[in-house]
C-alpha positions as a printed NumPy array, in Angstrom:
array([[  1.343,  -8.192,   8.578],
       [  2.958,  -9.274,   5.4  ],
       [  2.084,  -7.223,   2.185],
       [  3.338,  -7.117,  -1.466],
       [  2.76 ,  -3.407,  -1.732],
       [  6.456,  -2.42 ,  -2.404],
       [  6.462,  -5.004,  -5.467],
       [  3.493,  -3.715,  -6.84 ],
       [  4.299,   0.205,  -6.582],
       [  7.653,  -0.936,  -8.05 ],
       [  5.704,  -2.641, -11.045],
       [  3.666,   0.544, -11.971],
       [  7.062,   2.777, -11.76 ],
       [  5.588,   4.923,  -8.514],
       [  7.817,   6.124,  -5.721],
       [  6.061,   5.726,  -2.094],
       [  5.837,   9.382,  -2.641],
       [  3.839,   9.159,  -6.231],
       [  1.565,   6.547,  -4.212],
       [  1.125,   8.642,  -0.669],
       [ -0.375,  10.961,  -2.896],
       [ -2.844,   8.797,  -5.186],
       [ -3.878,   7.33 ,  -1.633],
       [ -3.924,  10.544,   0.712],
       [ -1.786,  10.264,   3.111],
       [  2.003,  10.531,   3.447],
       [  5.286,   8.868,   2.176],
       [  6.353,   8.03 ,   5.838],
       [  2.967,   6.462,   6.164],
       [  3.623,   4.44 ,   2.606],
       [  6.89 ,   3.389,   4.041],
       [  5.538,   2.085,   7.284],
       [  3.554,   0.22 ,   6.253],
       [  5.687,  -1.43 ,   3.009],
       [  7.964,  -2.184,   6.15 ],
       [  5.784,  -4.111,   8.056],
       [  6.101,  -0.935,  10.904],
       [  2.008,  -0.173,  10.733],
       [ -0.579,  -1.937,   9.306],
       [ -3.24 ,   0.305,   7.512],
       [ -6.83 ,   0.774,   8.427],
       [ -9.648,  -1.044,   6.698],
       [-10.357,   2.104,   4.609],
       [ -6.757,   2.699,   3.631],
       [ -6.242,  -1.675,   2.666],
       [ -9.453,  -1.099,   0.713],
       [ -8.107,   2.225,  -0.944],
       [ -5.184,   0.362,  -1.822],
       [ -7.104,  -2.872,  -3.596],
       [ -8.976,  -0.722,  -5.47 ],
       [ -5.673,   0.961,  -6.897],
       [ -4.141,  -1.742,  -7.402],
       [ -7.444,  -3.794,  -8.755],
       [ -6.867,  -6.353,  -6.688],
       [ -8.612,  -7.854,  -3.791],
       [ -7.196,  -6.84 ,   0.056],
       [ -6.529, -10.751,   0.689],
       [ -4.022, -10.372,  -2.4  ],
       [ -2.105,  -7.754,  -1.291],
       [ -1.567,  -8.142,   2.579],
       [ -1.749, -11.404,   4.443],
       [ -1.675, -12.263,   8.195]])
């Protein structure tokens, strides 16, 4: 799955480290998924939209 989550941590200034921790879980799992290596659960794309203040359909697409 395709995401913009890399470009949008890098506009705020976070490191996947900074945003692993404002999300719960950890920088590998920040990585993985900015890398296309896992695709996060339903909670976790939510968690993120709701950072982010945007919809899940605006930051990850099939």
């Amino acid at each position: 799955m395709k995401n913009r989550l890399r470009e949008l941590r890098s506009e705020k200034g976070w490191s996947q480290a900074r945003l692993a921790e404002l999300l719960g879980v950890s920088r590998q799992n920040i990585n993985a998924i900015e890398t296309g290596k896992y695709d996060p659960s339903l909670s976790l794309a939510l968690k993120i939209g709701r950072l982010f203040d945007l919809i899940v359909e605006d930051i990850f697409e099939d």
